[in-house]
Steps between C-alpha positions, in 0.01 A plus 500: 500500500331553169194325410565272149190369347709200310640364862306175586287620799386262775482150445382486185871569365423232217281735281658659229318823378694541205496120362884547445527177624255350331597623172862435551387092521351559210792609294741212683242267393450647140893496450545168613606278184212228435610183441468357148439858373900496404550778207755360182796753540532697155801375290570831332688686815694184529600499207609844445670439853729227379575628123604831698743294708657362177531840346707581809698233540588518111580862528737462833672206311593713158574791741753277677638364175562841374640628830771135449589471223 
């Protein structure tokens, strides 16, 4: 069987030598949202969003018009 220096040995299984562990509690607890610290969503894309639906539905309608009449 071949020896691997990052397998928990004996009882002490617990330790991590690398930290990964550690560190990857870290980032969960870095990424978790924070209450009250609620970011105002930018109005621009929104915008842009819903005047590019209009546009669409605009162009389908005179499309269909044409295509009828």
């Amino acid at each position: 069987m071949a020896h691997n220096p990052h397998a928990p040995q004996g009882p002490e299984g617990n330790y991590d030598p690398a930290g990964s562990t550690q560190m990857f509690r870290a980032f969960v607890d870095e990424g978790a949202p924070q209450p009250g610290r609620q970011a105002a969503a930018p109005a621009g894309p929104r915008i842009g969003l819903i005047l590019g639906v209009v546009v669409a539905v605009v162009i389908v309608a005179a499309v269909a018009w044409l295509a009828l009449s």
